[in-house]
Structure formats: structure tokens, C-alpha cells
C-alpha positions in Angstrom: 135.3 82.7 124.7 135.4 84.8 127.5 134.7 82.6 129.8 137.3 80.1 128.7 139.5 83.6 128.7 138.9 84.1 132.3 137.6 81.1 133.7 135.3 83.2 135.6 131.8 83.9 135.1 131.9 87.0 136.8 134.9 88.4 135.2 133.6 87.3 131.7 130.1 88.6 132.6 132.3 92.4 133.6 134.6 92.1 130.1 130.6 91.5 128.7 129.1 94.0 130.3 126.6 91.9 131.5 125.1 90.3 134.4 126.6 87.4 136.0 123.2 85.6 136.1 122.8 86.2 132.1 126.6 84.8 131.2 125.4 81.7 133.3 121.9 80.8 131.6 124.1 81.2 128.0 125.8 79.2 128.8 124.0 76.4 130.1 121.7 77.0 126.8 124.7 77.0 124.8 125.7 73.4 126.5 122.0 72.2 126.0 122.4 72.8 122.4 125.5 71.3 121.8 124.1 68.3 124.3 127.7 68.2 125.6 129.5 70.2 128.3 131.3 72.9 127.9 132.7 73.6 131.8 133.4 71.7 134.4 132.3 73.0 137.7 134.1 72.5 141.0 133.0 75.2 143.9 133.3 78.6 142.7 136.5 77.3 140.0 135.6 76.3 136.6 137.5 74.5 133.8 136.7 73.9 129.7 136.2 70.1 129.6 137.3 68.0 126.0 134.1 69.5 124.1 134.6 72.8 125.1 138.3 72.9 124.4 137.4 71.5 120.3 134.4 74.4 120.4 136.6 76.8 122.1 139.1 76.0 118.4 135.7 76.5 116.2 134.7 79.6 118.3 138.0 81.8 117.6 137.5 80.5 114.0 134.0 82.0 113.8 134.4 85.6 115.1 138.0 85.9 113.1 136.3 85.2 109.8 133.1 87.4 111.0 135.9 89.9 111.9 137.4 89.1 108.4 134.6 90.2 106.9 133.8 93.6 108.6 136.9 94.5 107.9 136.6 93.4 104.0 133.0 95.6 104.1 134.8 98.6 106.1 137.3 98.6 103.1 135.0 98.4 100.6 133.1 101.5 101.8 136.1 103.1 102.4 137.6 103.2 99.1 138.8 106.4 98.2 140.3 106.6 95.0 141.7 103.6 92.0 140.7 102.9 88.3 138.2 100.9 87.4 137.2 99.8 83.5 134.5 98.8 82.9 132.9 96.7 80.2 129.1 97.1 78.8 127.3 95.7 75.9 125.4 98.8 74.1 122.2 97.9 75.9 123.4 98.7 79.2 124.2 102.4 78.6 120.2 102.8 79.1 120.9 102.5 82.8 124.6 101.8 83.8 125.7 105.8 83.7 122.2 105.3 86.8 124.3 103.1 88.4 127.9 104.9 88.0 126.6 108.1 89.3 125.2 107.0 92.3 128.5 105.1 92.9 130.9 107.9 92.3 128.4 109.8 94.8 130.3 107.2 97.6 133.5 106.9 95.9 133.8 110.3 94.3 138.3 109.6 94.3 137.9 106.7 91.7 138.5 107.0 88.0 136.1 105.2 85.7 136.8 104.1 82.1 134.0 102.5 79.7 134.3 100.2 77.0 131.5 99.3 74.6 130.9 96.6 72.7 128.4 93.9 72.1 128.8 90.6 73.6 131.5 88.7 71.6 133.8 92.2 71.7 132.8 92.0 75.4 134.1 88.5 75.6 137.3 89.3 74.0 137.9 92.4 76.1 137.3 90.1 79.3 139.9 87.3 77.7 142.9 89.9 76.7 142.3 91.5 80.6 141.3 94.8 79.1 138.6 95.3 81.4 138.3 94.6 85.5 134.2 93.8 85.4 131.7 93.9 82.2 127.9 94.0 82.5 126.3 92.0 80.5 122.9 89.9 79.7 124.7 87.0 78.3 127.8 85.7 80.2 130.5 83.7 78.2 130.8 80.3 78.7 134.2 79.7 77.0 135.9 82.2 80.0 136.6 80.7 82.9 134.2 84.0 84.7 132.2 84.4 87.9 129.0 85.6 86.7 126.9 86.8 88.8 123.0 88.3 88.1 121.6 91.3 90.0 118.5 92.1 87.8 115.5 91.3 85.9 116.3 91.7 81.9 112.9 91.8 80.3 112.7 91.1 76.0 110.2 92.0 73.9 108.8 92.5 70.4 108.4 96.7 69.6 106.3 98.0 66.9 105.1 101.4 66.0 101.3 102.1 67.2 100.5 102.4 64.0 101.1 98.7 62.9 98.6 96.1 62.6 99.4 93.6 65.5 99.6 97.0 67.8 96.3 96.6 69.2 96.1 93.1 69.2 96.2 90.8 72.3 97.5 87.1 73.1 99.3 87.1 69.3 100.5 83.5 68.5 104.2 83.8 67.5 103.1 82.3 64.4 101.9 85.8 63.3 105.3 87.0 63.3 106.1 84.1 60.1 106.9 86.7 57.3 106.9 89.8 59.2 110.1 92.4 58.7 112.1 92.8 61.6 115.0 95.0 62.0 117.8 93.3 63.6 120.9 93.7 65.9 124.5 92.4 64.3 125.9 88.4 65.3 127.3 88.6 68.4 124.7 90.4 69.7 123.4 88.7 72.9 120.2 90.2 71.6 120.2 88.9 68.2 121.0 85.3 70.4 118.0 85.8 72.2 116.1 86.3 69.5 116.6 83.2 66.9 116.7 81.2 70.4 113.3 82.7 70.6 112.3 82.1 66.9 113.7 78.8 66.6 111.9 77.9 69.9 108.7 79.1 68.4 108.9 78.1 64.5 109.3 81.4 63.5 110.5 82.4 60.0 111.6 85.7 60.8 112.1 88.0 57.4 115.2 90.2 58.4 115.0 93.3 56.3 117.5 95.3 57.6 121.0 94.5 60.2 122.0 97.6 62.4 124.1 97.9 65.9 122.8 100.8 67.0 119.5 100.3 69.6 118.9 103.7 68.7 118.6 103.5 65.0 116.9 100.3 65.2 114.1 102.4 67.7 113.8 105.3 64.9 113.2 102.6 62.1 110.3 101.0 64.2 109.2 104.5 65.3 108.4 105.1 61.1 106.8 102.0 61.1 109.8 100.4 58.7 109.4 96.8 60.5 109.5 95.2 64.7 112.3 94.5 66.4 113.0 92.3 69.0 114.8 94.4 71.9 116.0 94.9 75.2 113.0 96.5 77.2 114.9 98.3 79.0 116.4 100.2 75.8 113.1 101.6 75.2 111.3 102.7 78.4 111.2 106.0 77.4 109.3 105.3 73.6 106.9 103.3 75.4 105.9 105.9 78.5 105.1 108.7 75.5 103.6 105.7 73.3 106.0 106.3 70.5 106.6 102.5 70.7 104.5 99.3 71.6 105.3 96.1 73.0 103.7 93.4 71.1 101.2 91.2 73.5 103.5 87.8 72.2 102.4 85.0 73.8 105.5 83.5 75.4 107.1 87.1 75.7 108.5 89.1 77.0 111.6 86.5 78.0 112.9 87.4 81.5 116.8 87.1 81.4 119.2 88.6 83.9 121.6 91.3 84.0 125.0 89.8 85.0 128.4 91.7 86.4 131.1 89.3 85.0 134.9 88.9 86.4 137.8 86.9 85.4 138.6 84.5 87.7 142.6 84.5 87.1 142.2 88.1 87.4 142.3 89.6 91.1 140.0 92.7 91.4 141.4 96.2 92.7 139.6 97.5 95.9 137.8 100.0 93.6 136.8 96.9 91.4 135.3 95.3 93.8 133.7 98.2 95.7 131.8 98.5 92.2 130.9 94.9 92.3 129.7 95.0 95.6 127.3 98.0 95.0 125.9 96.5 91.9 125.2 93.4 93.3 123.9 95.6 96.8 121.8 97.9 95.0 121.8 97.6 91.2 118.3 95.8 91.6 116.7 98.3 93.5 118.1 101.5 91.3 116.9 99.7 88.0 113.7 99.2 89.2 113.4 103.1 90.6 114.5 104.1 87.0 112.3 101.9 85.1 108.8 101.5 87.7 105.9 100.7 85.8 107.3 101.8 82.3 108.6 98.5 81.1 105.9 95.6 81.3 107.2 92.4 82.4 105.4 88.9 83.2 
């Protein structure tokens, strides 16, 4: 571009800040590549020929959109205040306020407001436009989202240490026919995952008791009243003081993904989509210094 600016080598080398010689051999490599030329060459004058008038068009294209997007990431970093809600199924406040912390750290001028709920309330929170982004393990098909993942989302089966299939290894799911288990409310994407996973595996599961709280359900399997099947990453701390046990399943745990879901019809605030660029920049990385070795995947 700046030699079809000057039609000069040597004044595009100077605007370059290069050497003559080096403006040259680019290009002639950039010619070779394109297997066309670029400039035609009369003396010491030079013109664009055909080609290099079309890549010329392309060029200015390129390094607008490039500029387009430094701009877009300089704006993103440099967003200094707005409102941001924020939707999250119960299973994600064992690492989200992580995540919100280290954010407001960058952005300390923007306001944050959380909504809980499990996935269906989620769902309808996205639909009535009462929350800018939801994170989520399960995103709804009937919205018309972008969903996009930005984590590993391990499930297993818990038990206290103290109950029979604690110590074993390689357990057929069969084992699990008959066994009590403690279970999340419909509309849980946990309780999905589950009967996906039991009808998958022939299970007859024997539900004993319904609960939406991941914290009452831990106690209950703490006191050895039944397993549950559960978010791993709801019980990292049980597990690293051996309160809990993940049952050696064959077939578990299940690897799912952590999503941060949008409405599409719904344009995002700079603040918004700071957020959603950070998640999706370091979300990965922060789960995995929160969780290390605690939570045992496969």
C-alpha cells in the first residue's frame, strides 16, 4: 500500500522505515506469490498494473478490518464503567464469583447484578431479555442464542466414604439398579444429564429424595443418606478433605462444557461484552487454577 501511495520504493521504504533494498525483495516475493504482477517498471518510475490495482482494493480492506478490530479489543479493555446482569444456574456460583472478581479487578467502574436459577428459569430469563449473558452447562435450543463453551464440565456419581461402592473400582453402571440417589428438581440441566446418563446405561435409578439446593444434596450424601449424581465442580472442596467420593463409574465422569450464552436479537452493552470476552479469554485457565488436581476427570 505504500508503494502504490507513493509510487516510489524509496519514499515507501522512508514512510516504512525501512531499507529501500527490503521494500524491493517484498515485493517481488509478494508478486511471486500472487504469480501475477503487481508494478510495472519503466526506469526509475513505477506504476500498479490490473492485478495490483484489484489487490491494492483487497489490501485497504484487510488492514481496515485488522484496524477494526484493535480498535474493538482497545474498547473492550478500556471499559470503564456500565451494568451488566448476569444469569447462572446454581452450579456455577462454585466458581463464577472466581471469575467476577478477577474481572471487576480490570473493570472495577462496572455494576454487576446476578440472577439464579436452574436451567429452564435460566431459559426464560434469556427469552423475557432479563439478563445480557447466562452461564450455563446446558444451552437452550428453543432460543435463537450464540452459545459459546469455554470450559471442561466434569459429572460424576458422589458417595460418602463410608458407603459400600466407595472403595470399589471399574463399577458397572448396573450396580447403581436400586440404589437411592438424591436428586436435583426438573429443569435441572443436572437432573437432564443424569436420566440421559441412566437411560443411556439401563439404569433404574431409585430417587428417594428431590432437593435444589447442591448444598443440601452434599450434606445428605455426606450422612451417607444416598449418591448423587453432581456437578464436579460443586464439590471440589468435599473431595480434597475426603468428605465425599466420586464413584469409579465406568463411563463417568461425563465431560460437558461450560457455555456463556447471549441472545442474538439482543445487542450486548460494551460492559457485556468485555465480560464475554474475558470469559471466553481466560475463564478456562482460572477454572483450572481453582480446581487443579481436586476434581478427577477422564
Amino acid at each position: 500500500m505504500a508503494v502504490a501511495k507513493h509510487l516510489s520504493f524509496a519514499r515507501a521504504a522512508e514512510e516504512m522505515h525501512l531499507s529501500q533494498p527490503a521494500v524491493s525483495m517484498q515485493i517481488k516475493e509478494l508478486e511471486s506469490v500472487m504469480e501475477l504482477p503487481l508494478f510495472e517498471r519503466a526506469g526509475r518510475s513505477i506504476r500498479l498494473t490490473m492485478p495490483g490495482e484489484y489487490l491494492l482494493v483487497y489490501a485497504r480492506r484487510i488492514l481496515g478490518t485488522l484496524k477494526e478490530a484493535g480498535d474493538a479489543m482497545t474498547k473492550l479493555r478500556k471499559v470503564q464503567g456500565g451494568r451488566i446482569t448476569i444469569g447462572m444456574v446454581s452450579t456455577v456460583e462454585y466458581f463464577l464469583p472466581r471469575l467476577l472478581a478477577r474481572f471487576r479487578s480490570q473493570h472495577p467502574g462496572v455494576e454487576m447484578r446476578l440472577a439464579v436459577g436452574n436451567r429452564e428459569q435460566l431459559s426464560k430469563l434469556l427469552h423475557d431479555n432479563e439478563v445480557d449473558l447466562a452461564v450455563m452447562g446446558r444451552p437452550p435450543r428453543e432460543l435463537d442464542t450464540r452459545a459459546e463453551p469455554f470450559a471442561a464440565h466434569p459429572l460424576g456419581i458422589i458417595a460418602s466414604p463410608e458407603h459400600p461402592l466407595a472403595r470399589r473400582r471399574e463399577i458397572a453402571p448396573k450396580a447403581l439398579d436400586a440404589e437411592p440417589f438424591i436428586v436435583r428438581e426438573p429443569g435441572s440441566g443436572t437432573r437432564a444429564a443424569m436420566e440421559q446418563f441412566f437411560r443411556d446405561s439401563r439404569i433404574v435409578a431409585a430417587p428417594i429424595m428431590e432437593m435444589t439446593s447442591n448444598e443440601t444434596i452434599k450434606q445428605a450424601v455426606i450422612a451417607n443418606m444416598g449418591l448423587a449424581f453432581v456437578s464436579l465442580h460443586t464439590v471440589a472442596l468435599e473431595l480434597s478433605v475426603q468428605q465425599l467420593v466420586v464413584l469409579d463409574v465406568v463411563g463417568l465422569p461425563l465431560m460437558r462444557r461450560w457455555y456463556i450464552v447471549n441472545v442474538q436479537r439482543k445487542p450486548l452493552t460494551p460492559a457485556a461484552e468485555s465480560f464475554r470476552y474475558f470469559v471466553l479469554d481466560q475463564g478456562e485457565r482460572l477454572l483450572a487454577e481453582q480446581f487443579g488436581g481436586s476434581v478427577p476427570v477422564s
